[in-house]
ZALO-515315 format. One record per atom (N, C-alpha, C, CB): x, z, y. Coordinates in steps of 0.2 Angstrom, whole numbers, plus 2048, in hexadecimal, padded with zeros to 3 digits. Atoms other than C-alpha are relative to their C-alpha. Glycine has a CB too. Layout:
! residues N
XZY
...
This chain:
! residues 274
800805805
1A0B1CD14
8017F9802
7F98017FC
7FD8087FF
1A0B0BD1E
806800804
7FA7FC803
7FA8017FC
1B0B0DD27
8037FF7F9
802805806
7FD802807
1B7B0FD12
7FF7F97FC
7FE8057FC
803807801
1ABB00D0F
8057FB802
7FA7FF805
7FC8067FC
1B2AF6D1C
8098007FE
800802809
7F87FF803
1C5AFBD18
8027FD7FC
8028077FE
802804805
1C3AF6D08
8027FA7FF
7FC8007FF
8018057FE
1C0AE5D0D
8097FF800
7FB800807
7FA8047FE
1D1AE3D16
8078027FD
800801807
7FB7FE806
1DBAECD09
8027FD7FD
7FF8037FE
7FF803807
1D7AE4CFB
7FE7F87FF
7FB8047FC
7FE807800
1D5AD2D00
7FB7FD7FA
80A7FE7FE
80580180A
1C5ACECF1
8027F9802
7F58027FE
7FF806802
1C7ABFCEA
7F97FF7FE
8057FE7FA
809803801
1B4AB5CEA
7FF7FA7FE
7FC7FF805
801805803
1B0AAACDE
7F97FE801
8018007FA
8068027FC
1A2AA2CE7
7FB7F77FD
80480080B
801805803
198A95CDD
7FA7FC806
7FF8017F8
8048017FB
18EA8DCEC
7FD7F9800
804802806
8028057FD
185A7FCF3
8057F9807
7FC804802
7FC8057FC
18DA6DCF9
7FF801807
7FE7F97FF
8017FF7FB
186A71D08
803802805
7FC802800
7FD7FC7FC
18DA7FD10
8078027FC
7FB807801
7FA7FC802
19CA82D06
807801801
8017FF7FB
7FA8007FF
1A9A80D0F
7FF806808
8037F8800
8027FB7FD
1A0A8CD1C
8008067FC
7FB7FF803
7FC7F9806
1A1A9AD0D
805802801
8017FF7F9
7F9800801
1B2A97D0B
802806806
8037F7801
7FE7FD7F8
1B5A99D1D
80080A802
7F97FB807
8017F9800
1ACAA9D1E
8038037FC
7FB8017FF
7FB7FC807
1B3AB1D0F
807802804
8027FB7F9
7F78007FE
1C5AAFD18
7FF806807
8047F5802
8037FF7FA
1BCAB4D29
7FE809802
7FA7FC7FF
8037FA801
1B5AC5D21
8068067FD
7F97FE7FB
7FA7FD806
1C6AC9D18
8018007FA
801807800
7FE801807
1C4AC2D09
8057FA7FD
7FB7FF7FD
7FB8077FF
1CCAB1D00
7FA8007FB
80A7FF7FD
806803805
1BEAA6CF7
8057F97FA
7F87FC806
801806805
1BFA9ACE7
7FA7FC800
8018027FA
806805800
1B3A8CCE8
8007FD7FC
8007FD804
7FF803808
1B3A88CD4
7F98017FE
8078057F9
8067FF804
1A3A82CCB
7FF7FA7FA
7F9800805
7FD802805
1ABA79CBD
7FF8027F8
807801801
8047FC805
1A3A7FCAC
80A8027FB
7F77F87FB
7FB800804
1B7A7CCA4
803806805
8047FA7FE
7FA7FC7FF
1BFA89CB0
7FC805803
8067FE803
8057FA7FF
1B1A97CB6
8028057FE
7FA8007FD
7FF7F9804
1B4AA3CA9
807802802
8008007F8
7F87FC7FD
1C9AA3CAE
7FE801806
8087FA800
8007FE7F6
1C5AA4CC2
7FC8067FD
7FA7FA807
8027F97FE
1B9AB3CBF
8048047FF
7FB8027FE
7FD7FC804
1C6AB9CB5
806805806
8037FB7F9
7FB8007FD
1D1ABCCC4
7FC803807
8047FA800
8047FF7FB
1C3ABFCD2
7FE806800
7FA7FD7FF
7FF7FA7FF
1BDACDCD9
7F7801800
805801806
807802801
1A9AC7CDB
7FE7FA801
7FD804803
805807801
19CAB9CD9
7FB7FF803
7FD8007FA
8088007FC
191AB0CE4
7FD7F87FB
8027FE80B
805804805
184AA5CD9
7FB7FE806
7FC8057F8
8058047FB
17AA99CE7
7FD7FA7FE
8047FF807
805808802
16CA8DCE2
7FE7FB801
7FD800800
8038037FD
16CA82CEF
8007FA7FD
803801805
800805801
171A73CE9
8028007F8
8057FC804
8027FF808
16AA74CD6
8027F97FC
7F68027FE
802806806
16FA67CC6
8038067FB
8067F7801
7FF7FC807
172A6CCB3
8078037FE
7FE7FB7FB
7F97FE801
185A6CCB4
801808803
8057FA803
7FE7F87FC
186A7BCC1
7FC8047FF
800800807
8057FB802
178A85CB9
8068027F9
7F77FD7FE
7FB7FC806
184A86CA9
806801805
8037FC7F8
7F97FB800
194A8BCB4
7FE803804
8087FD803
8027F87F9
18AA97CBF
7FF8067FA
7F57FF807
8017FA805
184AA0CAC
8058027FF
7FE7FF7F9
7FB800805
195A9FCA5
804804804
8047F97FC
7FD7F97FB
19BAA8CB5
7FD805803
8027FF806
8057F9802
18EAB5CB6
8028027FB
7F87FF7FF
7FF7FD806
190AB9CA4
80A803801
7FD7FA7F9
7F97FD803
1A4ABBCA8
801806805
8077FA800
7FD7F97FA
1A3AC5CB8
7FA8077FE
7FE7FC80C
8017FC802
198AD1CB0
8038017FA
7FC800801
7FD7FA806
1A1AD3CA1
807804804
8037FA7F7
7F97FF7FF
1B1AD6CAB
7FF807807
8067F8803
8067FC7FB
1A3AE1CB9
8027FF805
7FE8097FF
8018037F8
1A6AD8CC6
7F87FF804
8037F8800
8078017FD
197AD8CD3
8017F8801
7FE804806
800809801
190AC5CD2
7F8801806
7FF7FC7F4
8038027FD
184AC2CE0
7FC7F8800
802803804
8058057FE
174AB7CE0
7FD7FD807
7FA8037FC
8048027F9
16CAADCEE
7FC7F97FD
8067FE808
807803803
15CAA4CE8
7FD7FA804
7FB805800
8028057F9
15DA95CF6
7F97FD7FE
8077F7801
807807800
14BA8DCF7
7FA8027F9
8067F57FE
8027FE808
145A97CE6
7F87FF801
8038087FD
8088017FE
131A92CE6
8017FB804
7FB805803
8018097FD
134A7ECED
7FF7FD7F9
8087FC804
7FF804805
136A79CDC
8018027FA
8057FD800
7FD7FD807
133A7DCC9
8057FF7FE
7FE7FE7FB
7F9800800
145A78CC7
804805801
8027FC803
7FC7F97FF
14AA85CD1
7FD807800
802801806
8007FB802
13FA92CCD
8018037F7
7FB801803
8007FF807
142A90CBA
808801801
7FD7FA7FB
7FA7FE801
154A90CBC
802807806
8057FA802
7FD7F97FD
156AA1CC7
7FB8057FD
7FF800809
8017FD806
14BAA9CBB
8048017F8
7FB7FF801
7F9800807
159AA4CAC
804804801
8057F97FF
7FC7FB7FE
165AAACB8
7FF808801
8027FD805
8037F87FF
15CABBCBA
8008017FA
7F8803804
8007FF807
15BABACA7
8058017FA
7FD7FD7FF
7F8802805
16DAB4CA2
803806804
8057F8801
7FB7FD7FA
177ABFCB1
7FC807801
8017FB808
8037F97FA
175AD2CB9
8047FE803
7FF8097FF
7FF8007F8
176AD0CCC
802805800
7FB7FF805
7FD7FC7FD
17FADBCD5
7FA801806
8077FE802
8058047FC
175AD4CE4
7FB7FA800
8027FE803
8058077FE
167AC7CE7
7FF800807
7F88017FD
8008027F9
168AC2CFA
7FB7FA800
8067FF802
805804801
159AB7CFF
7FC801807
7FD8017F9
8047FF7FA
14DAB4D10
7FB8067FB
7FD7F6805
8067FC804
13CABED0D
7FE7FA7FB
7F8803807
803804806
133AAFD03
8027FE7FA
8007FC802
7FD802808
141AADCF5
801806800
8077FC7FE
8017F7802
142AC0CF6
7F98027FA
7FF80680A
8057FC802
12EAC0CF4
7FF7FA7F9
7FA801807
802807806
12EAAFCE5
8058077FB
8067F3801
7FE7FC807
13AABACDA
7FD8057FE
805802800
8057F9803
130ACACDC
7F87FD7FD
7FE805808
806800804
11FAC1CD7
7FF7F87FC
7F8801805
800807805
127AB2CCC
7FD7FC801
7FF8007FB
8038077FD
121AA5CD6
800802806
7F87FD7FE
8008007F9
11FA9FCE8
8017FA805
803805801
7FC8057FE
122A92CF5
804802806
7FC7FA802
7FD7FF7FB
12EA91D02
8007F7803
8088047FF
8008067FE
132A83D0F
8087FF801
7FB7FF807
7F9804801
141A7BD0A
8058087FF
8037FA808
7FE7F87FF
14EA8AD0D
800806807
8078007FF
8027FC7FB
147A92D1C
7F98037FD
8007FC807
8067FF802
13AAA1D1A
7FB7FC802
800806801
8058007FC
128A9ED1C
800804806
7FC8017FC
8007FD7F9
121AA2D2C
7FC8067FD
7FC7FB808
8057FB802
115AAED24
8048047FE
7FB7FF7FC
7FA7FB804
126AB7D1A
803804807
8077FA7FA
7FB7FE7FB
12CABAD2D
800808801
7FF7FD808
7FE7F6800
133ACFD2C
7FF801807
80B8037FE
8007FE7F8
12BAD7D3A
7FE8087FF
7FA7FC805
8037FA801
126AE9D3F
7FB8007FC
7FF803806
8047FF801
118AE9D3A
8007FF7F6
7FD7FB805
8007FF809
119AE3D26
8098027FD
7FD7F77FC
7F97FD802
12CAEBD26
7FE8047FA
803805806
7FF7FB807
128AF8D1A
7FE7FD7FB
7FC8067FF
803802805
11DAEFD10
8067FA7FB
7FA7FC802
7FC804802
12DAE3D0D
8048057FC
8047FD805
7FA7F7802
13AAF6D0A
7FC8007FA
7FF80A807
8027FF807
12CAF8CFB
8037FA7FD
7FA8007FF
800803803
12CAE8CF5
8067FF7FF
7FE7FC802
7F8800801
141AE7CF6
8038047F9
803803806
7FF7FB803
141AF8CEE
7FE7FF7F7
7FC805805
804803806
135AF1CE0
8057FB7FC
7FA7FB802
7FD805802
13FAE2CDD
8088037FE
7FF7F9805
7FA7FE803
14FAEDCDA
8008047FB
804802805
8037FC804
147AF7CD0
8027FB7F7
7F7802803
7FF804801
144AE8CC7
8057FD7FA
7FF7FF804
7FB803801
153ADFCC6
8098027FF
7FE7FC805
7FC7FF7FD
15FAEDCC8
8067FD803
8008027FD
7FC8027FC
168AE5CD5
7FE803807
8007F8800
8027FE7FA
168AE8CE7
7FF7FA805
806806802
8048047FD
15DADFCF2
8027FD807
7F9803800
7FF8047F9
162AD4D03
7FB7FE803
8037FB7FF
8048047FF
155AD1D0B
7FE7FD808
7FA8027FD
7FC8007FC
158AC6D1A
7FF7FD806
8058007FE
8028037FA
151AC1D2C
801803805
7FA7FE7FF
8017FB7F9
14BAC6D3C
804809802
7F7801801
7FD7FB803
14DAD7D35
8048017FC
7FE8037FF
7FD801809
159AD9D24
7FF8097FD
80B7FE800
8027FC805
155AE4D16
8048037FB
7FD7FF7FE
7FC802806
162AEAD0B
7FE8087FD
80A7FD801
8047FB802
159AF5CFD
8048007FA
7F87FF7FF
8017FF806
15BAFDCEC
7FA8027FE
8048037FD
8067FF801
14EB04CE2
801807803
7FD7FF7F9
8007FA7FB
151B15CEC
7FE803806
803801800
7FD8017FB
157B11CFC
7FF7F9804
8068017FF
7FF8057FD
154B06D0A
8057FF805
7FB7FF803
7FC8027F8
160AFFD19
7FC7FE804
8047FB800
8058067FC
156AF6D26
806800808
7F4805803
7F98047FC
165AECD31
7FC7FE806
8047F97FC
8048057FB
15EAE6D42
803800806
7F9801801
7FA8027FC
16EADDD48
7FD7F8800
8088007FB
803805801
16CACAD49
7FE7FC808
7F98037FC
8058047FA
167ABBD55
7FE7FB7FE
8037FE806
804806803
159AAED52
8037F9800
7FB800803
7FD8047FF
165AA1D56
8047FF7F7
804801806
7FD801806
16EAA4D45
7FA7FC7F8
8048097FF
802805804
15FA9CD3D
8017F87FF
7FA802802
8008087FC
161A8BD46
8087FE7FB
80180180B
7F9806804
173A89D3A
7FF7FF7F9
8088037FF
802802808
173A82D2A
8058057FC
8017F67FF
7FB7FC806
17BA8FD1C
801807803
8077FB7FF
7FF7F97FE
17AAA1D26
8008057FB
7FC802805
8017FC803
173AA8D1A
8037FE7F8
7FA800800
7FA802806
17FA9FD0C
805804801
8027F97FF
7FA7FD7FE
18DAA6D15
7FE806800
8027FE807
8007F9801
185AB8D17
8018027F9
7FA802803
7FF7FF806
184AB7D05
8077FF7FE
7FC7FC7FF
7FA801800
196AB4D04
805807803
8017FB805
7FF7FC801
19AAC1D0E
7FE8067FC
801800802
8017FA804
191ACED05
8027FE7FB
7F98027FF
7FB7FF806
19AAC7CF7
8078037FF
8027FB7FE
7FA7FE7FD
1AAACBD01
8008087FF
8007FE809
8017FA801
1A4ADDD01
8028057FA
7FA800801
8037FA807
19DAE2CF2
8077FF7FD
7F97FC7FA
7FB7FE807
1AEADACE7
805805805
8057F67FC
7FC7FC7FC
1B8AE6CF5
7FF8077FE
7FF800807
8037FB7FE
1ACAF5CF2
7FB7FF7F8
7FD800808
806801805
1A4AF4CDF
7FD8047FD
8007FE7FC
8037F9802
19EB04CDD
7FD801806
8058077FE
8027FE7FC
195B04CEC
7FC7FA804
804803803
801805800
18CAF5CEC
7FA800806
8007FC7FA
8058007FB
17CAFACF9
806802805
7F9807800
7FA7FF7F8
189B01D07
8037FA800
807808800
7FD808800
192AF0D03
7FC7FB803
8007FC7FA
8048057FE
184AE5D06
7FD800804
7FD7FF7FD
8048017F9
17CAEED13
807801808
7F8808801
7FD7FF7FA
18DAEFD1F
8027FA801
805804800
7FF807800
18FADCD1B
7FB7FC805
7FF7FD7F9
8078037FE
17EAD8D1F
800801809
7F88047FB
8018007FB
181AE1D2F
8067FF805
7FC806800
7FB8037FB
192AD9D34
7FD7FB801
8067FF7FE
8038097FB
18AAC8D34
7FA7FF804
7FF7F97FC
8087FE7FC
17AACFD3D
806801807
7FA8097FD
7FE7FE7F8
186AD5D4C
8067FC802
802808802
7FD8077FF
192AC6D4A
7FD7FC803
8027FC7FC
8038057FD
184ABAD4F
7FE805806
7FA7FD7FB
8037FE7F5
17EAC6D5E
808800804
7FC80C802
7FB8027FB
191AC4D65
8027FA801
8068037FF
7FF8087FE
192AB1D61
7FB7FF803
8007FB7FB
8038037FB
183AAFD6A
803800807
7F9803800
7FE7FD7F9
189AB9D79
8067FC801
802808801
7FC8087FD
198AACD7A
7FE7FA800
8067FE7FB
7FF804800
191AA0D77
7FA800806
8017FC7FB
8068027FB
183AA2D87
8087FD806
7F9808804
7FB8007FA
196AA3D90
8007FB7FF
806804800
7FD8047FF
19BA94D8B
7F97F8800
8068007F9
8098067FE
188A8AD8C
8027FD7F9
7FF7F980A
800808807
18BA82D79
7FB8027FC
8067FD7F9
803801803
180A7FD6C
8018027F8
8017FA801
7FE7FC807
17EA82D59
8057FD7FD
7FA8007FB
7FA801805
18DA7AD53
805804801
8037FA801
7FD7F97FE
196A86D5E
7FF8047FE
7FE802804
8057F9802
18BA93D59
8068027FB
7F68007FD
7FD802806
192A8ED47
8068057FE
8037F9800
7F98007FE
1A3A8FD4D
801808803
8027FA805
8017F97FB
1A2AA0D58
8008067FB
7F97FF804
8027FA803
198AA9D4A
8088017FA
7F87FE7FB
7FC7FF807
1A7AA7D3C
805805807
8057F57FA
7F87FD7FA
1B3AACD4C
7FF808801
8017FC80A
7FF7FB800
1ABABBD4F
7FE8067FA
7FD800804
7FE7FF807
1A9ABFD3B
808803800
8007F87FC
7F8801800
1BEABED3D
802804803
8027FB803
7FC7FC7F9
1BFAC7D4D
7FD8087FE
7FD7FC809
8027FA802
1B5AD6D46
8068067FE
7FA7FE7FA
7FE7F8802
1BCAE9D46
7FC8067FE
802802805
8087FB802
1B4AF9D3F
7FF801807
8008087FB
8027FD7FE
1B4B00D4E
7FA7FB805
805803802
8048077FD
1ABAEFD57
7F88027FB
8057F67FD
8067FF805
19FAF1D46
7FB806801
8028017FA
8067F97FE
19AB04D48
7FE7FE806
803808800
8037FF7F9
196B02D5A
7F97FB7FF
8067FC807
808807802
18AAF2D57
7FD8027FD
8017F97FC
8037FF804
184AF6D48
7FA804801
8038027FD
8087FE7FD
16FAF9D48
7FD8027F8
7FA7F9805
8047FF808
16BB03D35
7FB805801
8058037F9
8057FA7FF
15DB0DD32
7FD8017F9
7F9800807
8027FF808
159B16D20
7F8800800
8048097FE
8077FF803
149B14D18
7FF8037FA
7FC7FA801
């Protein structure tokens, strides 16, 4: 099933209408192209509904919240599911701010997700409608370890239950659940914390995925999740060669995003069913 996953991908070239954050978006972009996709970077309330119209899926990111980009994130939710395109959520920072946890509860209320991708702490504010986080990094107390792994696999499982969507859930360890099934991914290096927008980008690609693969949207999300988990353990490994730093890192991780094969993937790849 994930070597058809992956194929997919480079077959069909998805188009990603990725409504993101100033921040990182031009690192989205990058990725998308990186992973085998092509992105749009439209969040224009007058031309939403034509772009999805032509798209393949939807990334909806909260990072950088005002009132104008909450109506073109509805009005492209509501088009990419009428047309059943998968439209993925990422909930940046959700419990810093009544702002933002009232508008990602609209958006759970205007839109169905495909996905919600999110660290544990915006995973755990959506599941009990409230919560804090520290800026967009998890709490230290939210950190996925052995030890409260399962208790996370429920909680995931819960929240897709929930939200019918399929859950992301994404650190040390990653978690990619429905309400059935667990993934538990444990690719990844702790360096990939230290950049600003990994997890915007990962979000990206799993959008890459899913519009490739939309009838299969857990195998999507968990072979996404576990390319840029073993992208960042090979950019590390260049980059001890070359002694640089996290801008490097940056730079390294999108390369080996690019440079990825299945057969590179299956070999790497660390899943395990729960």
């Amino acid at each position: 099933m994930f070597k058809e996953v992956y194929e997919n991908v480079g077959e069909k070239t998805p188009l990603v209408h990725s409504i993101t954050n100033y921040v990182t978006v031009n690192d989205c972009a990058n990725i998308v192209l990186a992973a085998g996709g092509s992105p749009i970077m439209a969040d224009g309330i007058e031309e939403v509904e034509e772009i999805n119209s032509i798209c393949d899926s939807l990334v909806i990111n909260i990072g950088t919240l005002n009132e104008r980009v909450i109506k073109a994130m509805i009005a492209a939710g509501k088009k990419a599911n009428e047309i059943g395109n998968p439209v993925i959520l990422d909930p940046v920072a959700v419990g810093a701010s009544t702002f933002r946890n009232e508008t990602t509860f609209k958006l759970l209320e205007e839109i169905h997700f495909s996905v919600i991708r999110g660290n544990a702490s915006e995973i755990k504010a959506i599941y009990e409608g409230s919560g804090t986080t520290s800026g967009v990094d998890a709490n230290a107390e939210d950190k996925i370890e052995e030890e409260n792994l399962q208790a996370m696999v429920t909680l995931c499982k819960h929240l897709s239950k929930k939200t019918g969507a399929v859950i992301a859930l994404t650190g040390a360890i990653d978690i990619v659940a429905n309400h059935e099934k667990a993934n538990v991914i444990y690719n990844g290096n702790p360096l990939m914390s230290k950049i600003t927008g990994t997890g915007c980008m990962l979000t990206n690609v799993v959008a890459t995925y899913c519009g490739a693969n939309k009838n299969t949207i857990l195998d999507a999300s968990t072979l996404a999740v576990a390319h840029m988990g073993l992208a960042g353990e090979l950019a590390f490994k260049k980059l001890q060669e070359i002694d640089g730093g996290t801008s490097s890192y940056r730079m390294l991780l999108i390369d080996e995003i690019s440079k990825m094969n299945y057969e590179k993937l299956k070999g790497g790849i660390n899943i395990e069913n729960r």
